[in-house]
C-alpha positions, 0 to 999 in steps of 0.5 A: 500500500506504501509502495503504491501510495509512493508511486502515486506521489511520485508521478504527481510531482512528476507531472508537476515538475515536468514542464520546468524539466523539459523548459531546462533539457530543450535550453540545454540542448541548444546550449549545446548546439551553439556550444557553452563556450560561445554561449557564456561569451556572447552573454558577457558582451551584452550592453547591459549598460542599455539592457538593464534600465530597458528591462527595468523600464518595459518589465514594469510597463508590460506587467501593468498593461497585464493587470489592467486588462485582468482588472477589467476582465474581473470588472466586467465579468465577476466583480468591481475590483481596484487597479491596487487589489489586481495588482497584488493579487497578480504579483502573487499569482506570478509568483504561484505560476513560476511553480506551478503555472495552472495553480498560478492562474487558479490561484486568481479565480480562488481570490475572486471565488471567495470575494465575489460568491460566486461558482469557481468554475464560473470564475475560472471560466472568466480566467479561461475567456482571458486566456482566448482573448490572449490568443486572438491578441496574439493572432491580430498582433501577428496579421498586423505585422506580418512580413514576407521575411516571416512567410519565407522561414514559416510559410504555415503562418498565413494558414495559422492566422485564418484558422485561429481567426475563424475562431471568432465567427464560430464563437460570435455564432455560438454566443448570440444564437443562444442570446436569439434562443432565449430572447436576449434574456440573461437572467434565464441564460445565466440561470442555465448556464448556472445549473451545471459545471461545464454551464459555469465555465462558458459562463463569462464568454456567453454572459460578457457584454460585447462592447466589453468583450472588445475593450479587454481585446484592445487593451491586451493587444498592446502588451504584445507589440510592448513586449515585442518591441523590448525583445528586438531592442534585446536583440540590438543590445546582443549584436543582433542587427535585426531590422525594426519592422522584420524583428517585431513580426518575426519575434511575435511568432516567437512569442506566440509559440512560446506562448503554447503551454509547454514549458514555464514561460515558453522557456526554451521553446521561445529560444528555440524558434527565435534561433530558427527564425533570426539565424540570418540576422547574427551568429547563434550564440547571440540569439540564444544570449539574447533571448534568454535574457529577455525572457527571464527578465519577466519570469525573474521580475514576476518572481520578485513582484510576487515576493514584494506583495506576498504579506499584502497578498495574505493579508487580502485572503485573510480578509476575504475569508473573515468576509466569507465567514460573516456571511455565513 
């Protein structure tokens, strides 16, 4: 029984562990290809006299463009929270992710759960629909800046950005054929959705006024070409002479397979497509130096805001249950 018990153990924190092992091995193995010679050079010769304040400066710049858009989405589809609140609760939700990504982004609808009353799965399914919302962003951001340099490495791309696009017809259709089903009434829709978990889930996407919809979808999309434009000005501090408009869309598709959930913070795949996608701009060494640094800017900074909020944070949750326990 100890055995099995043991063995169930084991494969959890496996699973759990996993991303962050494979994030290591694919670094690793593109180390290796460039050799860790060149790698460790080409990190050295950095201009961190530019890179540090641009990191400092676009990190906190991202990072606050992220919380304004949960805020809103929070806004509009649970309950009213402030710009302060989100922030801390955000900070804290890094700080989870970076451990565990999914207990990361639980962690927010457990907040909101316990402030607002109602359903998780209701909340998480407000979490959800930001998610969908991240990857129309990154769809729009990338039709946006498309270039024939991009098509002529990955010529999927044009195919990938009219799949994901029909998406949002499908979705439209699906939400007002409903609406139309029910005469346009949300108490009765909210109160079918409400009955069951999978109901709760989709709640927020069917129930989310429209206008709203597309105000969260143009307040995300900036965060996208923010953190792209920082990358290629990471590029330029690691001798990588990457033209402007060429580097924005080439490391927006860098960004967008990165953004699949594999790895924790798209570590190690990001390095990986951006060293197929730059190579024609300066050795590999470089690439891989650049965006490294670049990427654990922001998994470094949302361990360090996360660390900075952690007594505030626990002090919210402690005063949301106090709240749940008067109620009662």
């Amino acid at each position: 029984m100890g055995n099995i018990e043991g063995k169930n153990k084991l494969l959890h924190y496996g699973r759990k562990l996993f991303p962050y092992i494979l994030g290591i091995v694919i670094l690793l193995y593109l180390i290796n290809v460039v050799s860790l010679e060149r790698f460790v050079d080409s990190l050295s010769r950095g201009r961190y006299d530019y890179f540090i304040p641009a990191s400092i400066v676009f990190f906190f710049i991202v990072f606050l463009v992220d919380v304004l858009g949960t805020k809103l989405l929070i806004d509009k589809s649970v309950i009213y929270t402030s710009f302060n609140e989100m922030l801390i609760v955000k900070s804290i939700s890094g700080l989870i992710g970076f451990l565990n990504q999914a207990i990361g982004q639980m962690s927010i609808g457990y907040y909101y759960h316990k402030k607002s009353g109602l359903p998780f799965f209701y909340v998480g399914g407000a979490l959800l629909l930001l998610l969908f919302i991240d990857i129309v962003s990154l769809t729009i951001a990338l039709g946006l800046s498309i270039k024939k340099e991009v098509i002529g490495v990955a010529s999927f791309v044009p195919y990938l950005i009219m799949g994901l696009m029909m998406v949002i017809p499908v979705y439209l259709v699906v939400r007002f054929s409903i609406m139309w089903l029910f005469k346009n009434d949300k108490l009765r829709v909210s109160s079918l959705l409400m009955s069951n978990k999978i109901g709760q889930l989709l709640g927020a996407l069917i129930l989310i006024p429209f206008p709203d919809l597309i105000t969260i979808l143009i307040v995300r999309i900036p965060r996208i070409f923010l953190k792209a434009f920082y990358m290629v000005m990471a590029l330029w501090f690691f001798n990588i002479k990457v033209p402007y408009s060429e580097g924005i869309s080439l490391v927006i598709l860098s960004l967008f397979i990165g953004a699949i959930p594999i790895t924790p913070s798209g570590l190690g795949t990001f390095q990986g497509m951006s060293l197929i996608l730059l190579e024609r701009y300066g050795e590999k060494a470089d690439i891989l130096a650049s965006t490294f640094a670049s990427n654990m800017v922001f998994i470094l900074g949302q361990v360090i805001m996360g660390l900075y909020y952690l007594n505030k944070g626990l002090f919210l949750l402690g005063d949301i249950k106090k709240q749940a326990e008067v109620s009662k």
